[in-house]
C-alpha positions as CSV (number, residue, x, y, z in Angstrom):
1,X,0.0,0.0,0.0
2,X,1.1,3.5,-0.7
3,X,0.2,6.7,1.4
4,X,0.7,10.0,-0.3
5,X,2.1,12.4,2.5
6,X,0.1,14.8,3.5
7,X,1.9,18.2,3.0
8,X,1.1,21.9,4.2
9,X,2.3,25.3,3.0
10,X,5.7,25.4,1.7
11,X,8.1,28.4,1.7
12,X,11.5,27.9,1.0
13,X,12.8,30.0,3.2
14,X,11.6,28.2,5.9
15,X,12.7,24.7,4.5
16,X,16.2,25.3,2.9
17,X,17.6,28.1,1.1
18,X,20.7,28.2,0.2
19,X,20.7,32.2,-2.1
20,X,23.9,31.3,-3.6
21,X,24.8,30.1,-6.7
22,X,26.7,27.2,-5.8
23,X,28.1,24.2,-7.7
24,X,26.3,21.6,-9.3
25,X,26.4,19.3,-6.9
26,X,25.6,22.1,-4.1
27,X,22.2,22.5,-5.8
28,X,21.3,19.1,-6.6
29,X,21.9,18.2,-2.5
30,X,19.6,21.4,-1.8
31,X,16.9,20.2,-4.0
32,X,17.0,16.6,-2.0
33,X,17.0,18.2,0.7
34,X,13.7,20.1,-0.3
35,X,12.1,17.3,-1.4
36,X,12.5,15.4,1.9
37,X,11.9,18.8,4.5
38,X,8.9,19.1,2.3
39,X,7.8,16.2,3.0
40,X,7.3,15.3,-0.7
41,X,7.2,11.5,-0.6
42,X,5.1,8.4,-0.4
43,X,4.8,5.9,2.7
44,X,4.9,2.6,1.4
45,X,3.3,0.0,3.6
46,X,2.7,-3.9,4.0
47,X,0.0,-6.1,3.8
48,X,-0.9,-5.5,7.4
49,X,-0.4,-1.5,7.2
50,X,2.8,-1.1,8.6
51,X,5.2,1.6,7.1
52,X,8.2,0.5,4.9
53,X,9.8,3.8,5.3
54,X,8.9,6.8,2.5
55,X,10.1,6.8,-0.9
56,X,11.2,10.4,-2.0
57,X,12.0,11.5,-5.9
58,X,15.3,9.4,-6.9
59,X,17.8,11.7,-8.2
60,X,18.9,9.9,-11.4
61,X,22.1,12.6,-12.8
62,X,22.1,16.0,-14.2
63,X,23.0,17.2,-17.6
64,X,24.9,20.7,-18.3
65,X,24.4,23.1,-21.7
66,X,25.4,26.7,-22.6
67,X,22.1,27.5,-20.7
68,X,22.1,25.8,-17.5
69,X,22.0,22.6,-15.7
70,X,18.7,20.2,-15.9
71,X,18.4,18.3,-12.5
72,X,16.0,14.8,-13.5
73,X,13.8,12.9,-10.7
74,X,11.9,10.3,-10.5
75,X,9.2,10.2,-8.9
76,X,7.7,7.0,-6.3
77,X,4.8,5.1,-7.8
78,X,2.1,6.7,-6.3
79,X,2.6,10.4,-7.2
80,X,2.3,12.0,-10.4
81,X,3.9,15.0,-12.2
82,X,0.6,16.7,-11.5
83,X,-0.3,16.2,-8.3
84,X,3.2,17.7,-7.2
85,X,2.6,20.7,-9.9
86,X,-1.2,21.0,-8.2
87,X,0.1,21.3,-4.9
88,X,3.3,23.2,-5.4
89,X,4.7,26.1,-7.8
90,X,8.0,24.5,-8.0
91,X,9.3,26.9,-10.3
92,X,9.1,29.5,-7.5
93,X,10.3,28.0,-5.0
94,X,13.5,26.9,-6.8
95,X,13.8,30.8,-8.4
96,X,13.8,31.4,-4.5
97,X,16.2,29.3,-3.7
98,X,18.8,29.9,-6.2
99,X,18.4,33.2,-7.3
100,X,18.0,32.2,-10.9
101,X,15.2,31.2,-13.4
102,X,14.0,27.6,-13.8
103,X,12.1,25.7,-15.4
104,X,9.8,22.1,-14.7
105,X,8.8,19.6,-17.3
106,X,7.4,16.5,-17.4
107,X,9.1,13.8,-19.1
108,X,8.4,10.2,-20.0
109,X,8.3,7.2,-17.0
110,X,7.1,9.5,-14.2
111,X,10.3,11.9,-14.6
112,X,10.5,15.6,-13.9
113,X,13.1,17.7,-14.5
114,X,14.3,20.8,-12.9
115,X,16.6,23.4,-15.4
116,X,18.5,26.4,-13.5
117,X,19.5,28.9,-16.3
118,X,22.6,30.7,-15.8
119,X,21.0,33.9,-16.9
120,X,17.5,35.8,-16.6
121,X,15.0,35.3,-19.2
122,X,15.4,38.7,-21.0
123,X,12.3,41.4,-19.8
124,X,12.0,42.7,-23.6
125,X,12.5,40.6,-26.8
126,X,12.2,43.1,-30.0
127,X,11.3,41.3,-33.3
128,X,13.9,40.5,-35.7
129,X,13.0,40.8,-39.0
130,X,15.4,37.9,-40.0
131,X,13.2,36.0,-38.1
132,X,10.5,35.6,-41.3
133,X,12.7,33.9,-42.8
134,X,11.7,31.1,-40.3
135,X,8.0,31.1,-40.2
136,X,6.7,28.4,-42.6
137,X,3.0,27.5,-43.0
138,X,1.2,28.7,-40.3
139,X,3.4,28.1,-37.7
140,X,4.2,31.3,-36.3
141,X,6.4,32.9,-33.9
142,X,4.9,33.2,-30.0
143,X,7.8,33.9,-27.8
144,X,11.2,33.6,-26.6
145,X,12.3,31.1,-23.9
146,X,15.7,31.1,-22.6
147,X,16.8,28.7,-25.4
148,X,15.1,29.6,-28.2
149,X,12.1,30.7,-30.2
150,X,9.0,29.2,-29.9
151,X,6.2,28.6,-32.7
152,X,2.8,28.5,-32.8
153,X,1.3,25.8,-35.4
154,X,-2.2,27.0,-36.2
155,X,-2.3,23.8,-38.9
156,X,-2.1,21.5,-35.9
157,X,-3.5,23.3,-33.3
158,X,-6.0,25.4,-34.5
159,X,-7.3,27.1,-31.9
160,X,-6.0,29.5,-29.0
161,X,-7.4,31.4,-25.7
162,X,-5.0,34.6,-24.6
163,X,-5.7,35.9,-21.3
164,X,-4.0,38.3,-19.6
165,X,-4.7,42.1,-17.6
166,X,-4.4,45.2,-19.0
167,X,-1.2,46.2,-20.3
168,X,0.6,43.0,-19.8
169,X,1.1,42.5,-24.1
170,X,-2.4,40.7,-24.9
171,X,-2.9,43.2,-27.6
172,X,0.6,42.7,-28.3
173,X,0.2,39.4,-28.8
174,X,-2.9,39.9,-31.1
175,X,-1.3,42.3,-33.5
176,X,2.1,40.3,-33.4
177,X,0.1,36.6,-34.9
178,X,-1.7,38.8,-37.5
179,X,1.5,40.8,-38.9
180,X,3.0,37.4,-39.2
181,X,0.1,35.6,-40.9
182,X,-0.7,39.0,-43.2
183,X,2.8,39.1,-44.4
184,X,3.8,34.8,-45.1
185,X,0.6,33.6,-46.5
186,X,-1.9,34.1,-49.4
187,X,-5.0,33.3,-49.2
188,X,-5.8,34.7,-45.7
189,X,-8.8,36.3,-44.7
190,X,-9.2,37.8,-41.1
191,X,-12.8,38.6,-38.8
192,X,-11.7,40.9,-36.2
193,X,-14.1,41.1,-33.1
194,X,-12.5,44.4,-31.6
195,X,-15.4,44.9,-29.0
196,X,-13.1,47.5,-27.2
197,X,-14.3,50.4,-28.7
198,X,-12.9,49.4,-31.9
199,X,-9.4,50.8,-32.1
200,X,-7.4,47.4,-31.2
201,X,-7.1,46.8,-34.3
202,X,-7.6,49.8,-35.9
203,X,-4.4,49.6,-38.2
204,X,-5.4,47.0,-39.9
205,X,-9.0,47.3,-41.0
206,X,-8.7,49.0,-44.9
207,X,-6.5,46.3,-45.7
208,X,-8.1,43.7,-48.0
209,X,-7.4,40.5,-46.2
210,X,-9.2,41.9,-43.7
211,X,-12.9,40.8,-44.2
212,X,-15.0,41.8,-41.5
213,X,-14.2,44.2,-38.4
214,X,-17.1,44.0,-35.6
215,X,-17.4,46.6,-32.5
216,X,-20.5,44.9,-30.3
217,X,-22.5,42.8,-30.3
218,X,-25.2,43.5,-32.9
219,X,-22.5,43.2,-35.8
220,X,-20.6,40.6,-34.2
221,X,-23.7,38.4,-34.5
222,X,-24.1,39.1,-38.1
223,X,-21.0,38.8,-39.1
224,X,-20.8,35.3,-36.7
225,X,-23.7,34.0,-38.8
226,X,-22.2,35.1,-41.8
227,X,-19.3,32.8,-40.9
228,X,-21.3,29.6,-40.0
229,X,-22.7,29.5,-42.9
230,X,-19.7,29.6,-45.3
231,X,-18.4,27.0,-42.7
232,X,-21.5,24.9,-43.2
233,X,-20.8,24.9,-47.3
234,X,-17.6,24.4,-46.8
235,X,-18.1,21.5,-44.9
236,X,-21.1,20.3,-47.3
237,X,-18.5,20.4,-49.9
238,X,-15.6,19.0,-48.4
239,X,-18.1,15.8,-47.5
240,X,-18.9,15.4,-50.8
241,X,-15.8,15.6,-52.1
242,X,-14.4,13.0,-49.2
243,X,-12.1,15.8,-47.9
244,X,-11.4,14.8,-44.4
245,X,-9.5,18.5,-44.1
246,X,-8.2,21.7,-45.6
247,X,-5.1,20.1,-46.0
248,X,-6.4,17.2,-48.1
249,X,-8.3,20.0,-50.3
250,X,-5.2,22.4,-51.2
251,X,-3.7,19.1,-52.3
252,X,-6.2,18.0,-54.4
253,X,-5.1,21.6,-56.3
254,X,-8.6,23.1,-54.8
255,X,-7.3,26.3,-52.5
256,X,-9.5,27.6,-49.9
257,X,-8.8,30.6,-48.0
258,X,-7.6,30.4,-44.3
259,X,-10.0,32.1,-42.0
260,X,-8.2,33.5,-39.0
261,X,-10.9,34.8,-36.2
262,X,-9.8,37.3,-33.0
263,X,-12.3,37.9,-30.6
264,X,-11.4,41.1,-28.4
265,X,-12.6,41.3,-25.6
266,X,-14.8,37.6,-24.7
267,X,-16.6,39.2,-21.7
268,X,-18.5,41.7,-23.9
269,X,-20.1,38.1,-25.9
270,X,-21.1,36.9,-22.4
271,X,-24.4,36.3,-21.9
272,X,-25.8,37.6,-18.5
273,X,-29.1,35.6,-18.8
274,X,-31.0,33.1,-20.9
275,X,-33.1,35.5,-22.1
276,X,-30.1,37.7,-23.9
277,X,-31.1,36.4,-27.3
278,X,-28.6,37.8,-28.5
279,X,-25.4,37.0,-26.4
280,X,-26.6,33.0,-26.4
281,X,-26.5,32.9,-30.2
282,X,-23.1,34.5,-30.5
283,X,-22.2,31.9,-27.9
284,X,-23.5,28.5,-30.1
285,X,-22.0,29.9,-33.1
286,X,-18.6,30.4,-31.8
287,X,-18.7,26.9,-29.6
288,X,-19.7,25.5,-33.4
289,X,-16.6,27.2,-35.0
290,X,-14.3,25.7,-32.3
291,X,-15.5,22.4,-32.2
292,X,-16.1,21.4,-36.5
293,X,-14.2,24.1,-37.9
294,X,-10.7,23.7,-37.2
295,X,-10.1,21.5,-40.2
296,X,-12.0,23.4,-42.6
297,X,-9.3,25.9,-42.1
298,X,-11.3,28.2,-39.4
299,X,-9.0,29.4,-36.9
300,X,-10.4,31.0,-33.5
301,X,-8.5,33.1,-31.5
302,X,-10.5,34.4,-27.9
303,X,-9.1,36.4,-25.6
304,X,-10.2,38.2,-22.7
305,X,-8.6,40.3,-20.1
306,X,-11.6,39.4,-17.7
307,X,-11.4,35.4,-17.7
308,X,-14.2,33.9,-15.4
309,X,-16.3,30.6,-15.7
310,X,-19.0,32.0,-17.3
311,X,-17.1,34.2,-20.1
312,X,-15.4,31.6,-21.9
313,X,-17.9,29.1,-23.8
314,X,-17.4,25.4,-22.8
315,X,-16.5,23.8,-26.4
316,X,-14.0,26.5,-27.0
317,X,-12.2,26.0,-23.6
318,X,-12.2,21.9,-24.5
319,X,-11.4,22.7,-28.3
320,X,-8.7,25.0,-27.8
321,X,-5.7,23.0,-27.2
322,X,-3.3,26.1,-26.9
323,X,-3.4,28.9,-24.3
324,X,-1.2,31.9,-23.9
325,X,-1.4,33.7,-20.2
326,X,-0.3,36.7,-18.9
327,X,0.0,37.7,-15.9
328,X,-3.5,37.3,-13.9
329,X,-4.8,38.6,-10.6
330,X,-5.8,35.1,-8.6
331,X,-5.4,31.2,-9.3
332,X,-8.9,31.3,-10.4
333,X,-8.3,33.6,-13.6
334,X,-5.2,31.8,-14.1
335,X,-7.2,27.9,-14.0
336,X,-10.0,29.2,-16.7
337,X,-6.9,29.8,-18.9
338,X,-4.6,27.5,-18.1
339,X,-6.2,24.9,-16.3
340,X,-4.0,25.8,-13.2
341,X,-2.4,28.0,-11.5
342,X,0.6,30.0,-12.1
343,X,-0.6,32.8,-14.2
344,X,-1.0,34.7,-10.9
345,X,2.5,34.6,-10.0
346,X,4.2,35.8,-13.4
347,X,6.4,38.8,-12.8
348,X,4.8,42.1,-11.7
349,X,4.7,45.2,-14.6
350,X,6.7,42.9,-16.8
351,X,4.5,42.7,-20.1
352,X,5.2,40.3,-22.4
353,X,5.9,37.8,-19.7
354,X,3.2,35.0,-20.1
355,X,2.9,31.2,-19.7
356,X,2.0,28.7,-23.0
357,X,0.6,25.7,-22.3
358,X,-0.2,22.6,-25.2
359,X,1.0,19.5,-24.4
360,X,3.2,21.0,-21.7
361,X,3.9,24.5,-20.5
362,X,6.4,27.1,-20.6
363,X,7.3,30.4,-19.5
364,X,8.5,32.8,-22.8
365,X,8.9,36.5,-23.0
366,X,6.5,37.4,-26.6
367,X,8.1,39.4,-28.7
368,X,7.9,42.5,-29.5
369,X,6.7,44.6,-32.5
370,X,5.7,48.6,-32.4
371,X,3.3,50.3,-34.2
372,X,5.9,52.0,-36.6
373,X,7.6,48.2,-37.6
374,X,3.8,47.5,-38.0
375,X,3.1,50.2,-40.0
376,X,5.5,50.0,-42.1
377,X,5.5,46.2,-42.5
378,X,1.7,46.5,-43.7
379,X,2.3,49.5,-45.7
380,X,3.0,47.3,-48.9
381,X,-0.8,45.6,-48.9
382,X,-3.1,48.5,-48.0
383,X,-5.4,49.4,-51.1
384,X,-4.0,51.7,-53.3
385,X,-3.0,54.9,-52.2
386,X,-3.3,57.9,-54.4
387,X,-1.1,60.7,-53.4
388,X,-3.1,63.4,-54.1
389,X,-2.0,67.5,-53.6
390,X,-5.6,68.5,-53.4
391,X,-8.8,66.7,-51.9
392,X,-12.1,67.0,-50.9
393,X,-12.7,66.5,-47.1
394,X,-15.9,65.5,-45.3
395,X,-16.9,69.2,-44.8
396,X,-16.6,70.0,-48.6
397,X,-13.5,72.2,-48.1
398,X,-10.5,71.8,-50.0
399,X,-7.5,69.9,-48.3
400,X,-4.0,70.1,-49.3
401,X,-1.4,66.9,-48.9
402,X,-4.2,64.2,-48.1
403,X,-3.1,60.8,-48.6
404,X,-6.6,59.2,-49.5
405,X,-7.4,55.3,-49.1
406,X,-9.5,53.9,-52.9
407,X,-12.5,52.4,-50.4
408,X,-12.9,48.3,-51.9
409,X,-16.3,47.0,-51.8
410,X,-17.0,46.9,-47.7
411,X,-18.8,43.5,-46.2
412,X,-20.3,45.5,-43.5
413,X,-21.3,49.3,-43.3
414,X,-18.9,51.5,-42.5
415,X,-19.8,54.5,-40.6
416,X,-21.5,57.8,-41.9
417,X,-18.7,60.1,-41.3
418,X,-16.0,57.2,-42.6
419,X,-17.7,56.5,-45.8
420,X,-18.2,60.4,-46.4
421,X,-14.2,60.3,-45.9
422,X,-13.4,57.3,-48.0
423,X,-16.0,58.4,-51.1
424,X,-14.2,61.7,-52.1
């Protein structure tokens, strides 16, 4: 028989801390020695319930890169990589005790192991624009760990919840995965659910891959229905066809745009009742995108600043096998994310910082990219621009050195004042 022990609060200072750097060896012995002040074993017993003595993680060697040093432990039968990552933010306490970052993963046969970098995971990562060169297909850059760069691959995981507060690089984020995707691939067509006041992504709304931009909820359900039914005659035709994806179709020679959906911000979706007619519609038709339309070559993207129970729709939480986390105020914002904790204990004012979980997790710092790269990158695919030394403005007068936008045919009404602008 095996008894899990039963474990209380854990701070490392109060268990062992050594706030050196240390040797190798110094830090593997303080990381035993956490394990067993910790209490983090199992009690194995006989047949008639008496103890055998406890079985702690068994050290099995360390390996050493240009990076750091990875510490790898087994765990005792009986307790999972999980349960010890429910219980405990390892990563934490082990920052605390050595001073440096580090990281946890779960490996194969009930292993964990434990990396210490030598250095600090850099607080700002600019974009490189060599760094193109390296995005293929739809895989697409999401941030920087301290080894590398790490991709996004919206072909095998096709869907993705962002969470994060204010000012911590959700909108970042956003703008960085649709720069990418604008500038590597043809074929693209974007739905932008800016339900902020509609300036998130205000940048990019005259350009022509962009197909529909809503600002509440009234357009986003239009434009929502709008999309399940080209997804319901897409799928109609892939079935007849014996299609089993998007994939299967382009290589057939039969090329069907990607459809990349951002909803900013969830909460303003969320139903409050059953009676919001509404709110519940927007929520079926977006739970239908995320669970049939990921092969099709639909891509959701939901993000909310506000993350509760209740905001994020069932099917896309289960659907949506990738999630990218800033920093969070409690546990419980961090779990509707995530699926656990952690979210709440990323760095304070250090945007960009955030935690991305699919199979496994990982902390990365997202890169970076300003309006003016922006700008400039996107400059090359806006509608044609007609320099023009004289034009007519809204209020009939004459102004001098307007640059005016040709307006393309719109799929949804622009406003008064902007079609006024965009007719002269």
């Amino acid at each position: 028989m095996l008894e899990f022990l039963a474990f209380g609060a854990v701070s490392a200072g109060v268990l062992y801390v050594q706030n050196k750097w240390g040797s190798k060896s110094d830090r593997q012995n303080d990381i035993d020695k956490f394990f067993r002040n910790a209490g983090i074993g199992v009690t194995a017993r006989g047949k008639e319930g008496e103890s055998q003595g406890i079985m702690f993680p068994k050290r099995l060697g360390s390996k050493e890169d240009e990076f750091g040093v990875t510490y790898s432990y087994r765990l005792p039968i009986g307790m999972t990589y999980k349960m010890l990552s429910t219980k405990y933010n390892l990563e934490d306490i082990f920052e605390s005790m050595f001073n440096r970052d580090t990281q946890i993963t779960e490996g194969t046969h009930n292993v964990v192991h434990i990396t210490v970098y030598n250095e600090r995971l850099p607080k700002e990562v600019p974009f490189q624009m060599e760094w193109f060169d390296l995005i293929k297909g739809y895989k697409v850059i999401i941030g920087k760990t301290h080894k590398k760069l790490i991709f996004h691959d919206f072909d095998k995981i096709p869907h993705m919840i962002i969470g994060g507060m204010t000012r911590y690089g959700k909108s970042v984020v956003m703008k960085l995965l649709i720069v990418q995707l604008l500038l590597k691939q043809q074929g693209v067509k974007f739905h932008l659910f800016d339900l902020k006041g509609g300036l998130a992504f205000n940048r990019f709304k005259k350009l022509p891959q962009v197909h529909s931009v809503s600002r509440d909820a009234t357009e986003s359900l239009k434009n929502l229905k709008n999309l399940r039914n080209e997804i319901k005659k897409r799928q109609l035709y892939f079935e007849l066809k014996e299609y089993e994806d998007i994939k299967e179709a382009w290589a057939a020679g039969e090329y069907f745009d990607r459809d990349i959906i951002v909803v900013d911000e969830a909460s303003v979706l969320a139903p409050q009742s059953k009676s919001d007619q509404v709110k519940n519609e927007i929520r079926e038709i977006l739970e239908f995108i995320a669970q049939v339309a990921g092969g099709l070559g639909y891509n959701l993207i939901m993000c909310s600043q506000y993350p509760t129970g209740d905001i994020l729709p069932r099917q896309v939480k289960q659907n949506s096998d990738a999630r990218l986390s800033f920093r969070l105020p409690t546990a419980t914002a961090s779990n509707v994310i995530l699926d656990r904790s952690g979210a709440e204990d990323l760095p304070f004012q250090q945007p960009g910082r955030a935690i991305y979980a699919t199979d496994g997790i990982m902390t990365v710092q997202v890169p970076y990219m300003n309006n003016d790269m922006i700008d400039e990158l996107i400059k090359p695919l806006k509608v044609d621009v007609i320099n023009a030394n004289e034009s007519a403005a809204p209020n009939g007068k004459r102004r001098k050195n307007l640059i005016v936008l040709e307006e393309t045919t719109p799929t949804e009404p622009e406003s008064d004042a902007e079609d006024a602008f965009f007719r002269q």
